[in-house]
C-alpha positions in Angstrom: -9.7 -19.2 10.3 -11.6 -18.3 13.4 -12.8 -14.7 14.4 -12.5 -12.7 17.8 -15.5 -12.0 19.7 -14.6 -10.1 22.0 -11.4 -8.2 22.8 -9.4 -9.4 25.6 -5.7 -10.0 26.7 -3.7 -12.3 28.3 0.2 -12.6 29.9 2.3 -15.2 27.9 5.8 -15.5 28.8 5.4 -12.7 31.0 4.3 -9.9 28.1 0.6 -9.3 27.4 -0.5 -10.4 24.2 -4.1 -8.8 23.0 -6.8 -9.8 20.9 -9.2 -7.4 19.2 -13.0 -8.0 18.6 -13.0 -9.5 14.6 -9.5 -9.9 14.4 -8.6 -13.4 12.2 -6.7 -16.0 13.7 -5.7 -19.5 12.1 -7.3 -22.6 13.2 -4.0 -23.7 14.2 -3.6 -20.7 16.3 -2.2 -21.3 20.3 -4.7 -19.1 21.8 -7.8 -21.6 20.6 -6.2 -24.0 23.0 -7.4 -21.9 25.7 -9.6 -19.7 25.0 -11.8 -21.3 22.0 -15.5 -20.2 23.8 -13.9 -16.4 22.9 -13.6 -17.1 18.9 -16.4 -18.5 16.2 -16.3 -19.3 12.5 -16.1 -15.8 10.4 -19.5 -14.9 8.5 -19.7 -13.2 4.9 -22.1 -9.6 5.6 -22.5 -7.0 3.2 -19.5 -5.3 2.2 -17.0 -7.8 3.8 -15.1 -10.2 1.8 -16.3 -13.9 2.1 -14.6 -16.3 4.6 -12.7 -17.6 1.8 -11.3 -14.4 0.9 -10.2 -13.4 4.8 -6.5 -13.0 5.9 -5.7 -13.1 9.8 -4.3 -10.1 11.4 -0.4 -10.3 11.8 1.3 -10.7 14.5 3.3 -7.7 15.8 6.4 -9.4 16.7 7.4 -13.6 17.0 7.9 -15.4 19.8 11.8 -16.1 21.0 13.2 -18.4 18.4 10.1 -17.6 15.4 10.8 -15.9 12.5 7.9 -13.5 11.5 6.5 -13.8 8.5 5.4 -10.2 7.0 2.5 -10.1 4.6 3.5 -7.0 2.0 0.9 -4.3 1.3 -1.4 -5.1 -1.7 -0.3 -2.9 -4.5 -2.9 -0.3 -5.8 -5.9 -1.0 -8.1 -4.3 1.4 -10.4 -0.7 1.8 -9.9 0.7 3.1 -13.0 1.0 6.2 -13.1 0.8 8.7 -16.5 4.2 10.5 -17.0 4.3 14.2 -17.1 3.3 15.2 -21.2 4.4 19.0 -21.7 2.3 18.7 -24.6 -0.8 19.0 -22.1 0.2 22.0 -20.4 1.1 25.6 -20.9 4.5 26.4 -20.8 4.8 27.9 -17.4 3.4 24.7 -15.7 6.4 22.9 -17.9 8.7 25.1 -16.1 6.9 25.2 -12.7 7.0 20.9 -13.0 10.7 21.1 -14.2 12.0 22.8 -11.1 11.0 20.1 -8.9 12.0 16.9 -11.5 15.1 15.1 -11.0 17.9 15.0 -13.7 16.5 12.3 -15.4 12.9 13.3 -15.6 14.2 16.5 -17.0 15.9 14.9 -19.9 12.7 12.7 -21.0 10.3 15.9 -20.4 12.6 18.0 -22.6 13.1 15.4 -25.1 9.2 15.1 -25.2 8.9 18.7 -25.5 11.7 18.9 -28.8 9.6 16.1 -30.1 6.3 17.9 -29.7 5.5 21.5 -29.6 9.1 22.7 -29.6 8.5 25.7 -27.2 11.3 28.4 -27.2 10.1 29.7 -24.1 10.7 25.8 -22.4 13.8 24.8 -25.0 15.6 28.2 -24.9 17.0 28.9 -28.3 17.2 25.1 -29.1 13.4 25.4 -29.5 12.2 26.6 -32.7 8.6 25.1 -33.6 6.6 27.6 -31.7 
């Protein structure tokens, strides 16, 4: 991996292609060829993942004849999600919440609700606990 210095552009095959000051680029990389003095080896500083760690900016589009090879987004530290508990809210939030829930939702937030509390005022006269 080798990192930008400075930003700068060039024309290949007739299109400019731009670099950006930092920006990651792999040793193997066509631009080094000619323009090496404008890249150095990437340092660890505070708050910036170690070289190791470092992935290269991609490339917005491939060259005639390349397939492009996508990098998907990371997922999220914490990417489950709690489902909806009636059991944690008053009634009219379980209404309010059920207006905007698909079919399905509805059916497991109901189902929750029977199993729970019971409430007549979110169960209609199938409710009976409270």
């Amino acid at each position: 991996m080798k990192r930008c210095t400075e930003s700068f552009t060039i024309w290949r095959d007739g299109a400019p292609v731009a670099f950006t000051a930092g920006q990651l680029v792999d040793d193997k990389h066509p631009i080094l060829k000619s323009h090496k003095h404008l890249f150095a080896e990437p340092q660890a500083t505070a708050g910036h993942a170690p070289p190791a760690q470092l992935k290269p900016v991609e490339e917005a589009t491939a060259s005639p004849g390349e397939n492009r090879t996508l990098t998907p987004p990371a997922a999220p530290a914490d990417s489950s999600q709690t489902p909806f508990d009636p059991g944690e809210h008053t009634a009219p939030d379980v209404i309010e919440y059920l207006k905007g829930a698909d079919e399905e939702e509805r059916a497991r937030v109901l189902a929750a609700e029977a199993a729970g509390r019971g409430r007549k005022g979110i169960l209609g006269d199938a409710g009976s606990k409270e």
